[in-house]
MINUGU-53237 format. One line per field, with one value per atom (N, C-alpha, C): residue number from 1; residue in three letters; atom name; z, x, y; chain. Coordinates in pm, whole numbers. Layout:
N
nr c(NUM, ...)
rest c(ALA, ...)
atom c(CA, ...)
up c(Z, ...)
east c(X, ...)
north c(Y, ...)
kette c(A, ...)
% end
This chain:
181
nr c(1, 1, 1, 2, 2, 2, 3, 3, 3, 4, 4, 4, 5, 5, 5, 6, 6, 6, 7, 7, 7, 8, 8, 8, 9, 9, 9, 10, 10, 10, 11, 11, 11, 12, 12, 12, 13, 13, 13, 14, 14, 14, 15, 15, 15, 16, 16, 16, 17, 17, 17, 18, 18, 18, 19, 19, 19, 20, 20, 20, 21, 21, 21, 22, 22, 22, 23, 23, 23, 24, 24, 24, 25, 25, 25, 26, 26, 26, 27, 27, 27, 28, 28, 28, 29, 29, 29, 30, 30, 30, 31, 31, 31, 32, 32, 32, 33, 33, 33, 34, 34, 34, 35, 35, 35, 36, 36, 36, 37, 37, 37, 38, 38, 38, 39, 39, 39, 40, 40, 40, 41, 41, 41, 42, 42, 42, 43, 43, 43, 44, 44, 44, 45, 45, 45, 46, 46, 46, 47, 47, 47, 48, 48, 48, 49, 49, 49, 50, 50, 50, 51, 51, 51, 52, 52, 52, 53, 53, 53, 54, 54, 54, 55, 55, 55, 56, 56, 56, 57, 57, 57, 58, 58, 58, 59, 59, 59, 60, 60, 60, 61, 61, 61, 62, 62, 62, 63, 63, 63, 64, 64, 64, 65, 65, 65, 66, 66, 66, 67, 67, 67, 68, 68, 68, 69, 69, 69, 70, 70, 70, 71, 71, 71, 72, 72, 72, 73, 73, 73, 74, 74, 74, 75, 75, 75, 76, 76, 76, 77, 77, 77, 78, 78, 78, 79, 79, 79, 80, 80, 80, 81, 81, 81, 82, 82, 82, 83, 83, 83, 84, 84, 84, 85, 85, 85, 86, 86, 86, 87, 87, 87, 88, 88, 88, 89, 89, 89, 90, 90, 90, 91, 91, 91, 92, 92, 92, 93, 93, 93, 94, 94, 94, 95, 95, 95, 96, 96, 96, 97, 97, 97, 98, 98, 98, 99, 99, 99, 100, 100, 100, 101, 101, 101, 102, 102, 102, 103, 103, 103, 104, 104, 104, 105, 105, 105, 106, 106, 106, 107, 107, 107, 108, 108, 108, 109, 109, 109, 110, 110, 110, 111, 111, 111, 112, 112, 112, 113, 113, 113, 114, 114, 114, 115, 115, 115, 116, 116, 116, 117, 117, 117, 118, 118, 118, 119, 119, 119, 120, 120, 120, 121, 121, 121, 122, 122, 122, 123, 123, 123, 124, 124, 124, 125, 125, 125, 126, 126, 126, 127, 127, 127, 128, 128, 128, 129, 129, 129, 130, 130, 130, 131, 131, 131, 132, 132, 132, 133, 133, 133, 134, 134, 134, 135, 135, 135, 136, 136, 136, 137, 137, 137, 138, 138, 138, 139, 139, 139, 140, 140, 140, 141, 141, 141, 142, 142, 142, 143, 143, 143, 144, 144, 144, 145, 145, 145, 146, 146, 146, 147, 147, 147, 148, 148, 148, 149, 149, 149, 150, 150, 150, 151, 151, 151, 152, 152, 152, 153, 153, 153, 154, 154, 154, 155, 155, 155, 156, 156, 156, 157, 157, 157, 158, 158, 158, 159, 159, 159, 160, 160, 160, 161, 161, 161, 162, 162, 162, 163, 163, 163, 164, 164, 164, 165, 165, 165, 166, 166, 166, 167, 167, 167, 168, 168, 168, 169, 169, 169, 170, 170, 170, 171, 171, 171, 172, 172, 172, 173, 173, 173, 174, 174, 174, 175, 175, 175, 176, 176, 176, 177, 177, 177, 178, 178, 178, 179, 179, 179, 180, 180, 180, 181, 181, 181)
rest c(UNK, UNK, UNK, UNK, UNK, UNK, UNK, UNK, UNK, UNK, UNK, UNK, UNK, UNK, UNK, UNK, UNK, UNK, UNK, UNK, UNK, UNK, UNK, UNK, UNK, UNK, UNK, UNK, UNK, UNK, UNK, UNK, UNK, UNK, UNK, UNK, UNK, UNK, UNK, UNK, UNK, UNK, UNK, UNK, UNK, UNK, UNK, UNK, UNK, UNK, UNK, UNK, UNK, UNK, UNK, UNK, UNK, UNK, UNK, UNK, UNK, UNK, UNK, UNK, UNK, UNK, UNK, UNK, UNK, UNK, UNK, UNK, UNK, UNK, UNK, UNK, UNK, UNK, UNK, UNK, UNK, UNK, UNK, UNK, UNK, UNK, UNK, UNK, UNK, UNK, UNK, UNK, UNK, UNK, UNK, UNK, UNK, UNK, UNK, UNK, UNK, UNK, UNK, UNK, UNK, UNK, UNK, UNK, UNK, UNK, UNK, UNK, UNK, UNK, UNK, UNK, UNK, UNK, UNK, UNK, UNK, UNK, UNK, UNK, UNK, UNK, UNK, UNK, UNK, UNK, UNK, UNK, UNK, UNK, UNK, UNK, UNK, UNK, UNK, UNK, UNK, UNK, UNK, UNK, UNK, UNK, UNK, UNK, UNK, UNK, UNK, UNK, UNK, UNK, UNK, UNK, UNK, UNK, UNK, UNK, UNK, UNK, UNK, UNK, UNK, UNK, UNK, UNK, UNK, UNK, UNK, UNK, UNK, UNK, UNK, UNK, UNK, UNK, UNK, UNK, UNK, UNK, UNK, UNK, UNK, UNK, UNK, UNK, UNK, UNK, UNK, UNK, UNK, UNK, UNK, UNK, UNK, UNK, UNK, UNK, UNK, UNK, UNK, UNK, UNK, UNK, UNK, UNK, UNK, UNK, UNK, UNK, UNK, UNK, UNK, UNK, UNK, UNK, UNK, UNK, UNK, UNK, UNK, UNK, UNK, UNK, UNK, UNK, UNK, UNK, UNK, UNK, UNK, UNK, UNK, UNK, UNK, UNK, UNK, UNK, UNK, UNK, UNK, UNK, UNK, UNK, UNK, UNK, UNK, UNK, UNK, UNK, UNK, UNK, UNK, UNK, UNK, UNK, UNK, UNK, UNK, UNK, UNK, UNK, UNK, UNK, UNK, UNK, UNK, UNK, UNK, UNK, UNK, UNK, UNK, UNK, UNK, UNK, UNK, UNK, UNK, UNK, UNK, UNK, UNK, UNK, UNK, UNK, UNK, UNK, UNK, UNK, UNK, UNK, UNK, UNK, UNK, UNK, UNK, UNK, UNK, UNK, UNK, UNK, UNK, UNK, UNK, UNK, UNK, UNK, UNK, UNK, UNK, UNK, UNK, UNK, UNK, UNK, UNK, UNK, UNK, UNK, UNK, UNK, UNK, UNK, UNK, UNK, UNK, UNK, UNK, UNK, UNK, UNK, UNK, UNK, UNK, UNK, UNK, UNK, UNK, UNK, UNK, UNK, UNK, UNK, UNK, UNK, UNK, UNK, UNK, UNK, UNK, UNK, UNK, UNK, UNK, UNK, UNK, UNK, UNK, UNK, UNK, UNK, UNK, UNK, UNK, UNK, UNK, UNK, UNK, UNK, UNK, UNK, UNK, UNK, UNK, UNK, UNK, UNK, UNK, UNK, UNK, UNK, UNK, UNK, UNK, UNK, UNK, UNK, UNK, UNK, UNK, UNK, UNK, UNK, UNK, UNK, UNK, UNK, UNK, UNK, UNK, UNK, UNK, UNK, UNK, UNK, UNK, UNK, UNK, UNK, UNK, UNK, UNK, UNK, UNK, UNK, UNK, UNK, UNK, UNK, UNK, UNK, UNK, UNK, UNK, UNK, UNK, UNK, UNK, UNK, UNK, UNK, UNK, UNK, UNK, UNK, UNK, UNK, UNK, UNK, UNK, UNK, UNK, UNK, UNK, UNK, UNK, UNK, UNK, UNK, UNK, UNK, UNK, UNK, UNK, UNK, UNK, UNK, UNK, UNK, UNK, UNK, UNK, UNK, UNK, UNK, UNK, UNK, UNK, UNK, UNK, UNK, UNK, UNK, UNK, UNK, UNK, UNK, UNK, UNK, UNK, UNK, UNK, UNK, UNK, UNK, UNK, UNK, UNK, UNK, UNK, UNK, UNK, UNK, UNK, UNK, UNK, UNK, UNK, UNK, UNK, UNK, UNK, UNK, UNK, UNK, UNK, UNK, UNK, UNK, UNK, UNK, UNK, UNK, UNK, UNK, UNK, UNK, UNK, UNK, UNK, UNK, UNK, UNK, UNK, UNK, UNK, UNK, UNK, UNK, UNK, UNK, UNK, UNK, UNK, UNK, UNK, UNK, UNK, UNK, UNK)
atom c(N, CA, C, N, CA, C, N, CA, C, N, CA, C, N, CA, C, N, CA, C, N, CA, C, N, CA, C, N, CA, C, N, CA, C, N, CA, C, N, CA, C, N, CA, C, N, CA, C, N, CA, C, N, CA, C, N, CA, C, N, CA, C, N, CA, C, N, CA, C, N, CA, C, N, CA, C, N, CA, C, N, CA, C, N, CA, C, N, CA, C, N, CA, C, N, CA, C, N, CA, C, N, CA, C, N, CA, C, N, CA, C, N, CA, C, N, CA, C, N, CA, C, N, CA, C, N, CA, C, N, CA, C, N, CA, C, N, CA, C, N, CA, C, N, CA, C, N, CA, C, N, CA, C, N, CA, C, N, CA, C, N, CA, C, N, CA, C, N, CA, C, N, CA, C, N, CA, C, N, CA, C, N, CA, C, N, CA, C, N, CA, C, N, CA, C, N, CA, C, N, CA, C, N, CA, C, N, CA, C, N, CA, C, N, CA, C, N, CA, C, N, CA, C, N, CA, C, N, CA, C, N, CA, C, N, CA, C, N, CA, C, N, CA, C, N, CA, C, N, CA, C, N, CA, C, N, CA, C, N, CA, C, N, CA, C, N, CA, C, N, CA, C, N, CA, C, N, CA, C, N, CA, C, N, CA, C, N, CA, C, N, CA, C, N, CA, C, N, CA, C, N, CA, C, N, CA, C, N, CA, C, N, CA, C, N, CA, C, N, CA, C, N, CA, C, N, CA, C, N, CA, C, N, CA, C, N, CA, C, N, CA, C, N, CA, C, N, CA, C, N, CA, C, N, CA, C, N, CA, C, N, CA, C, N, CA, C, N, CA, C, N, CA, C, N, CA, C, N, CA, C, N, CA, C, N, CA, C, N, CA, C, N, CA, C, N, CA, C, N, CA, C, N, CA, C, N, CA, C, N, CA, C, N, CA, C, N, CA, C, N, CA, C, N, CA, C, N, CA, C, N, CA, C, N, CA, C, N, CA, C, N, CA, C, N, CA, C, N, CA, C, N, CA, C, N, CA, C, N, CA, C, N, CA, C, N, CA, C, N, CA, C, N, CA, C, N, CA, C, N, CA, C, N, CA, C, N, CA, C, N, CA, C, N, CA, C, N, CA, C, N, CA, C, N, CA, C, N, CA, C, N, CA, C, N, CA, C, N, CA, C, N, CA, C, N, CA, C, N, CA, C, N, CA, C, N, CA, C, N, CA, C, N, CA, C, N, CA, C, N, CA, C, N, CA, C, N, CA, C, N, CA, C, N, CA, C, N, CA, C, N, CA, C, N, CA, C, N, CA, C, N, CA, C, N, CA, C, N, CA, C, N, CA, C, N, CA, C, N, CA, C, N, CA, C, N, CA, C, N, CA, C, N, CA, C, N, CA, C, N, CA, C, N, CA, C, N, CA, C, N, CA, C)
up c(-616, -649, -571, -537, -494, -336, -316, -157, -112, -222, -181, -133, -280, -324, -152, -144, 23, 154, 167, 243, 209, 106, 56, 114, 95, 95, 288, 361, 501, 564, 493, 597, 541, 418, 408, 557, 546, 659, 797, 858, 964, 942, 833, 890, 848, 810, 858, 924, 1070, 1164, 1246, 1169, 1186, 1121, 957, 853, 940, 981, 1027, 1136, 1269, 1347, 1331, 1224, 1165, 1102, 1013, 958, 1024, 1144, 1213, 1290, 1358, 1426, 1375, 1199, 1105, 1166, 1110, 1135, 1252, 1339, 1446, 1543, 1468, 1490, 1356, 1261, 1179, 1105, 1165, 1070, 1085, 1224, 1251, 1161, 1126, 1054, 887, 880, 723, 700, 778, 753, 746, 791, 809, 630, 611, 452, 427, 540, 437, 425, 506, 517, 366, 307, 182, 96, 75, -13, 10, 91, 96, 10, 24, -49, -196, -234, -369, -446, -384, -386, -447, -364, -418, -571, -649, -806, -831, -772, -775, -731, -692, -603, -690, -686, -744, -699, -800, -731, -720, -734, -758, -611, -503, -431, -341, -364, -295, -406, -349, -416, -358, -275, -163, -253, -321, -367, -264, -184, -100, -29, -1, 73, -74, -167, -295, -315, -299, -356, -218, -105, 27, -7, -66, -82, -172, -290, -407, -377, -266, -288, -147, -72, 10, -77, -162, -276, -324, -444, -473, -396, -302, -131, -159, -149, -102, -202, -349, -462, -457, -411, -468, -333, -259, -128, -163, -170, -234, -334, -438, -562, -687, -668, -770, -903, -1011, -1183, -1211, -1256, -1391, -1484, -1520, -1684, -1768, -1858, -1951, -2069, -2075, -2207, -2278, -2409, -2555, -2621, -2685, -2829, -2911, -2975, -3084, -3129, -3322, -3383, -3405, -3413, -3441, -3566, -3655, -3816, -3855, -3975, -4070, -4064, -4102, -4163, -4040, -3931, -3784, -3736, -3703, -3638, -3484, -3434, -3305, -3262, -3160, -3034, -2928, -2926, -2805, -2701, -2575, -2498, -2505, -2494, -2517, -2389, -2311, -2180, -2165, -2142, -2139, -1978, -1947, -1779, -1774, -1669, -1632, -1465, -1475, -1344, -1275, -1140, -1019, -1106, -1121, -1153, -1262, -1352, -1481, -1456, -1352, -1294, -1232, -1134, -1084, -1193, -1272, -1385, -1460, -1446, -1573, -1486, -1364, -1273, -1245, -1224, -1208, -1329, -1466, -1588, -1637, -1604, -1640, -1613, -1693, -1674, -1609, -1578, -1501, -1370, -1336, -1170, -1098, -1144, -1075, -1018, -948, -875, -1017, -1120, -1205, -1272, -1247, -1284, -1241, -1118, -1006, -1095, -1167, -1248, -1328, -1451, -1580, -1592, -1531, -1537, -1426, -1333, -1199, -1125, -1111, -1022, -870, -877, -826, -694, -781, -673, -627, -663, -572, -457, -412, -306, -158, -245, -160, -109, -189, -204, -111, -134, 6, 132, 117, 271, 334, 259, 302, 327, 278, 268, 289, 409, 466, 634, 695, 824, 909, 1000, 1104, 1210, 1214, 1331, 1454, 1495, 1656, 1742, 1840, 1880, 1978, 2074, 2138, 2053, 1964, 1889, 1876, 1818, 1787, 1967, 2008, 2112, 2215, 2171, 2231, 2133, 2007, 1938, 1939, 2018, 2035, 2173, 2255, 2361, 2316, 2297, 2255, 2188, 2116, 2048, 2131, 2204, 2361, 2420, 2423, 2507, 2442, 2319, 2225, 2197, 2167, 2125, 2240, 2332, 2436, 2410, 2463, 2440, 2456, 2542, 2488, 2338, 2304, 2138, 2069, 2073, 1938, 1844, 1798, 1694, 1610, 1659, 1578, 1455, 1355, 1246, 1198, 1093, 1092, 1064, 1009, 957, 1127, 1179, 1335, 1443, 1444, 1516, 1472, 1339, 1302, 1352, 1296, 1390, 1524, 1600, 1742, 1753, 1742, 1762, 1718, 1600, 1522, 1647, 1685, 1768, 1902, 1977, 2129, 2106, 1970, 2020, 1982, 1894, 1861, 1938, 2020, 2117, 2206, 2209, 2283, 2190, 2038, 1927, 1906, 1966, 1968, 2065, 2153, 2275, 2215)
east c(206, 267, 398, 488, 606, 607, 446, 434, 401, 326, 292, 386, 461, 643, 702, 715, 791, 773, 596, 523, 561, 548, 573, 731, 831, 950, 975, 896, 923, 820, 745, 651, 755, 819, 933, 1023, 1062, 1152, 1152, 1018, 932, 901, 908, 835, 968, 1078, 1173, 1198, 1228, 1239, 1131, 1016, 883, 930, 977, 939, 1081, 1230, 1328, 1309, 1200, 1121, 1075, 971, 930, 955, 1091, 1172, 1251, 1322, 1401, 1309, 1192, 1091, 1062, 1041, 1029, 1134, 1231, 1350, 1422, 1378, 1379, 1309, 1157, 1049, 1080, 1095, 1106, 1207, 1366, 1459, 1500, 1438, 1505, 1375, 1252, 1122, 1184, 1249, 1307, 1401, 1514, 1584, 1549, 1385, 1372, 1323, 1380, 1365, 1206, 1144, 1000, 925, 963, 898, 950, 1053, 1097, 1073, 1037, 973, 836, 777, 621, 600, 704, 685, 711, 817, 831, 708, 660, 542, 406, 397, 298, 344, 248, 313, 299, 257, 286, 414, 501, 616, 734, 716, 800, 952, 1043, 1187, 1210, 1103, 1095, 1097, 1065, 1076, 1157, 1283, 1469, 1536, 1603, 1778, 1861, 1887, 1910, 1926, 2030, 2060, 2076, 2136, 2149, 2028, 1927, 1805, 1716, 1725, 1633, 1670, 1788, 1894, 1838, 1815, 1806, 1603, 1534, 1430, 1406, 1463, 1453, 1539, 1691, 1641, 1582, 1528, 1389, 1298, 1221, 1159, 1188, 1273, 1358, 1394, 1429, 1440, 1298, 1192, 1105, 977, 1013, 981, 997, 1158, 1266, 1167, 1213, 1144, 1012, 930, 764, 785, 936, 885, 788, 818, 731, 803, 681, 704, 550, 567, 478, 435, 321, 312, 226, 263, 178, 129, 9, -118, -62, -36, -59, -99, -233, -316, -260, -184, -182, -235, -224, -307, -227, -248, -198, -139, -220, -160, -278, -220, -387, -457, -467, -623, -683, -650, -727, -776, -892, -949, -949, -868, -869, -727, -775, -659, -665, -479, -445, -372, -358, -243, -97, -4, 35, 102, 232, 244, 436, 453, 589, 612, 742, 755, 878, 857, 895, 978, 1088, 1178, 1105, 1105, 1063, 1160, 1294, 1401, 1298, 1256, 1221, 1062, 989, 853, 920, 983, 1001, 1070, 1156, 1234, 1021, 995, 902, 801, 783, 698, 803, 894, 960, 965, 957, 972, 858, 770, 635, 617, 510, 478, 357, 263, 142, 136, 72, 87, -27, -119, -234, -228, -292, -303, -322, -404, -394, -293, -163, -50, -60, -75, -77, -214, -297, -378, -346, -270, -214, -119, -15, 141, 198, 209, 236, 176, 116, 6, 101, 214, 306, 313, 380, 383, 235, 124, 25, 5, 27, 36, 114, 247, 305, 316, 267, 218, 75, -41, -111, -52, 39, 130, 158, 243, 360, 268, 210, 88, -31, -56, -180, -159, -233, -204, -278, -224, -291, -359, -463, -607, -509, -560, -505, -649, -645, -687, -782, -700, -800, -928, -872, -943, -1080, -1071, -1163, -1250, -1207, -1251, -1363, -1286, -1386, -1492, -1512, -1616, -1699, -1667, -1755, -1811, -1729, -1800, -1903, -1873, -1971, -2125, -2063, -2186, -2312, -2212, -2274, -2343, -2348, -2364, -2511, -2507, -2592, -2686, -2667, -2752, -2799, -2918, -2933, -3093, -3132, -3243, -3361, -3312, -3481, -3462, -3349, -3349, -3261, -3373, -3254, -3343, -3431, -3549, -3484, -3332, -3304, -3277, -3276, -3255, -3078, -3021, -2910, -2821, -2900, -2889, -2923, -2989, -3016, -2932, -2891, -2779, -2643, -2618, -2435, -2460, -2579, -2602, -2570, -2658, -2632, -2483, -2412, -2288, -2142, -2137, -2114, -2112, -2257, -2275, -2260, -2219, -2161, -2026, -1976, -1765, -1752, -1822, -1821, -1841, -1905, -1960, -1878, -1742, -1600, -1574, -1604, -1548, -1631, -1784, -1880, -1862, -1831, -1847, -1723)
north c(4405, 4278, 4260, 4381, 4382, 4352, 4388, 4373, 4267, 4183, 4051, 3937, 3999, 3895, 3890, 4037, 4028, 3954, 3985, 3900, 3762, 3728, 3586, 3522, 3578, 3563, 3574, 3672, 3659, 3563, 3526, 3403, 3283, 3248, 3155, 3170, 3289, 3258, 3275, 3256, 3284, 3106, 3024, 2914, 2785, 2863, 2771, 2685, 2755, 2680, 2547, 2623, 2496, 2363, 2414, 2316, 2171, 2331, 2174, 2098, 2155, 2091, 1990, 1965, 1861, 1765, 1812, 1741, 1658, 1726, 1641, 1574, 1608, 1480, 1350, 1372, 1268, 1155, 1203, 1144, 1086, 1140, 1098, 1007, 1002, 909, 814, 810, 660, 618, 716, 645, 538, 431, 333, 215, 269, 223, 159, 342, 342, 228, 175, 85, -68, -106, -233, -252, -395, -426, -443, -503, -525, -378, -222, -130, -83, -110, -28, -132, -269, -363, -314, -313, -268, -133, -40, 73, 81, -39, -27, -129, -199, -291, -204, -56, 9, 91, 74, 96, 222, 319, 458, 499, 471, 482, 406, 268, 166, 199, 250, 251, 390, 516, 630, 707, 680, 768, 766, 738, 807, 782, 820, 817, 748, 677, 613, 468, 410, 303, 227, 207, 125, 111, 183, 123, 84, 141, 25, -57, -116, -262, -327, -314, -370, -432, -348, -344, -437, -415, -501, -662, -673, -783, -861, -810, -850, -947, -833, -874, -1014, -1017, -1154, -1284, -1252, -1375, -1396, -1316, -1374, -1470, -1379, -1461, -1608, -1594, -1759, -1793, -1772, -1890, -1910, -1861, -1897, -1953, -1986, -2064, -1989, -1884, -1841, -1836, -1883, -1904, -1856, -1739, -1651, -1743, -1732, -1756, -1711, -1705, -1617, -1679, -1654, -1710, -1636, -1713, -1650, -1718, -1649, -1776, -1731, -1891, -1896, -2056, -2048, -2102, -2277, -2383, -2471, -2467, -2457, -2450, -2380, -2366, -2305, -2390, -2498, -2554, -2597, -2611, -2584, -2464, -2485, -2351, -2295, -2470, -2472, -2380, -2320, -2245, -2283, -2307, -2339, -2254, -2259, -2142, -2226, -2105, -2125, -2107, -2181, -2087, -2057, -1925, -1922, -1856, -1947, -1904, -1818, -1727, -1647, -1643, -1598, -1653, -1553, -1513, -1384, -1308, -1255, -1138, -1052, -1193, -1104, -1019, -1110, -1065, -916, -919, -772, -709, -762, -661, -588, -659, -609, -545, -555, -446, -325, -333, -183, -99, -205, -92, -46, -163, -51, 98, 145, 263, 290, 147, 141, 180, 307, 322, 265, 220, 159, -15, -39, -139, -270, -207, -314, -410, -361, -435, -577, -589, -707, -775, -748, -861, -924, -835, -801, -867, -834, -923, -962, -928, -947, -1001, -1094, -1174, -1227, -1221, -1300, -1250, -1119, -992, -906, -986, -935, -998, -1103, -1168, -1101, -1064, -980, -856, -767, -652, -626, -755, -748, -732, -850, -887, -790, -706, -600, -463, -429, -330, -307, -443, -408, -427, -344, -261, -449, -437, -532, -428, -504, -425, -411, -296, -259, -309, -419, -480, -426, -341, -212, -175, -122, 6, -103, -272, -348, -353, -398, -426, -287, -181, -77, -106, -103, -106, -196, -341, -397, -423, -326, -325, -228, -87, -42, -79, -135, -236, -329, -388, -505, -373, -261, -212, -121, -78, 18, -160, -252, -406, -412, -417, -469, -545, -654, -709, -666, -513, -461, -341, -335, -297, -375, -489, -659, -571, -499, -450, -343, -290, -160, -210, -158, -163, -159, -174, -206, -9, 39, 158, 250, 212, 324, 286, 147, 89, 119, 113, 194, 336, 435, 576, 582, 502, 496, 455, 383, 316, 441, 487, 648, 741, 804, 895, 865, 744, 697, 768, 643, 674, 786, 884, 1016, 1121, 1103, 1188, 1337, 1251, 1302, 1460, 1450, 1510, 1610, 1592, 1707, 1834, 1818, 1903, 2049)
kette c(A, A, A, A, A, A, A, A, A, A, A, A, A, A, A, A, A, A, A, A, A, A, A, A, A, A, A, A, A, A, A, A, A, A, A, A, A, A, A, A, A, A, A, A, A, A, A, A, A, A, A, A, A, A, A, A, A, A, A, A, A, A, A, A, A, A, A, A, A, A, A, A, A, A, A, A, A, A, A, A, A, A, A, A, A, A, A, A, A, A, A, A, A, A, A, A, A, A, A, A, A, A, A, A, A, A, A, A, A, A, A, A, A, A, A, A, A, A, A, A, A, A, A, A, A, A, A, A, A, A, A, A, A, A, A, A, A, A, A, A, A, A, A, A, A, A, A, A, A, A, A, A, A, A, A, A, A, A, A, A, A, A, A, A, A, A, A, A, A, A, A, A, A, A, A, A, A, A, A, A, A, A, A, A, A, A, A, A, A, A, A, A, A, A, A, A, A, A, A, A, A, A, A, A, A, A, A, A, A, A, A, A, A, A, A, A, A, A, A, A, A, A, A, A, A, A, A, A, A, A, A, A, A, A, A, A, A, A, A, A, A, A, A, A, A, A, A, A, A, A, A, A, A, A, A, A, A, A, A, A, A, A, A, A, A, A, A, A, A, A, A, A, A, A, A, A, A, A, A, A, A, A, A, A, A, A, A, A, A, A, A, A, A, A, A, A, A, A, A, A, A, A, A, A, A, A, A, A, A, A, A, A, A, A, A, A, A, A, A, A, A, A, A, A, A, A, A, A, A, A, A, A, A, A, A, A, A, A, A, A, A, A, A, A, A, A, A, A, A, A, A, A, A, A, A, A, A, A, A, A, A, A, A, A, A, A, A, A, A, A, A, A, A, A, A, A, A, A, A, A, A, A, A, A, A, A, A, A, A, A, A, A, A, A, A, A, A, A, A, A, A, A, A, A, A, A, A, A, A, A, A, A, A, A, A, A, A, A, A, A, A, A, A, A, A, A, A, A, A, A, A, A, A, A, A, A, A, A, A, A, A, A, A, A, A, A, A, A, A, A, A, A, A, A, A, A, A, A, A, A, A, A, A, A, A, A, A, A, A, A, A, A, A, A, A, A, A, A, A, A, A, A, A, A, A, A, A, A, A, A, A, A, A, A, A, A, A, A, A, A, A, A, A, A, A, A, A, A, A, A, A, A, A, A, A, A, A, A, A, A, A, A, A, A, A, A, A, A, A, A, A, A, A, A, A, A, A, A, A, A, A, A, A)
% end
């Protein structure tokens, strides 16, 4: 056990100098990433994360009010159904609707305790809009374009007959091909 501990304790310090390698590469490749406001609104946007991953007040206050600017400018007002009953001797229900400013929409997505995407159905509808925005990647245009050359190229009119399932195979095993050898 005592020999393991040791081993244990000298591959720590055998991989030091890797781990500040990497560390400082990070940093050096995206601290100028880290400072743009919609990259740290996009991150507090995802609800696993929310205002939880820095310490860094000044880049969550920069994040959060990104956020807010961008609520107010879209005009956004929440509202929320609640049935209730007219009086007793009616059986009829009506909604009821109470609005909600953006502050109190993000006040009430950061305090949740929901880490799943379902928030943005539930109470936050507002901030799902933006949360697409900010958090979804735009196509690298290349990458599309080889694939459909490829495609023009695996489709040819003497096999318009492949099937849709032997044609993604064929198409798979072309751009793949590089990764076999």
């Amino acid at each position: 056990m005592k020999e393991r501990r040791k081993q244990q304790e000298n591959n720590k310090m055998f991989m030091l100098p890797l781990v500040d390698a990497i560390v400082s590469g990070i940093h050096a490749r995206f601290d100028d990433v880290m400072d743009d406001d919609q990259v740290i609104a996009a991150s507090i946007l995802i609800p696993k994360f929310k205002d939880h991953w820095t310490d860094d007040n000044s880049q969550l206050k920069k994040g959060l009010e990104y956020i807010r600017n961008r609520l107010v400018a879209d005009n956004v007002v929440e509202s929320e159904e609640t049935e209730a009953k007219e009086d007793e001797a009616s059986a009829n229900k009506f909604f009821k609707t109470k609005k909600k400013s953006s502050k109190d929409v993000l006040e009430l997505y950061l305090s949740s305790d929901n880490e799943d995407f379902d928030i943005f159905k539930e109470r936050c509808a507002s901030l799902r809009k933006l949360a697409l925005e900010l958090n979804s990647p735009l196509p690298a245009s290349a990458a599309c374009e080889r694939l459909f050359s490829t495609g023009g190229l695996i489709l040819r009119p003497h096999r318009s007959s492949l099937s849709d399932k032997h044609f993604e195979a064929c198409l798979l095993s072309k751009l793949n091909f590089k990764f076999l050898k």
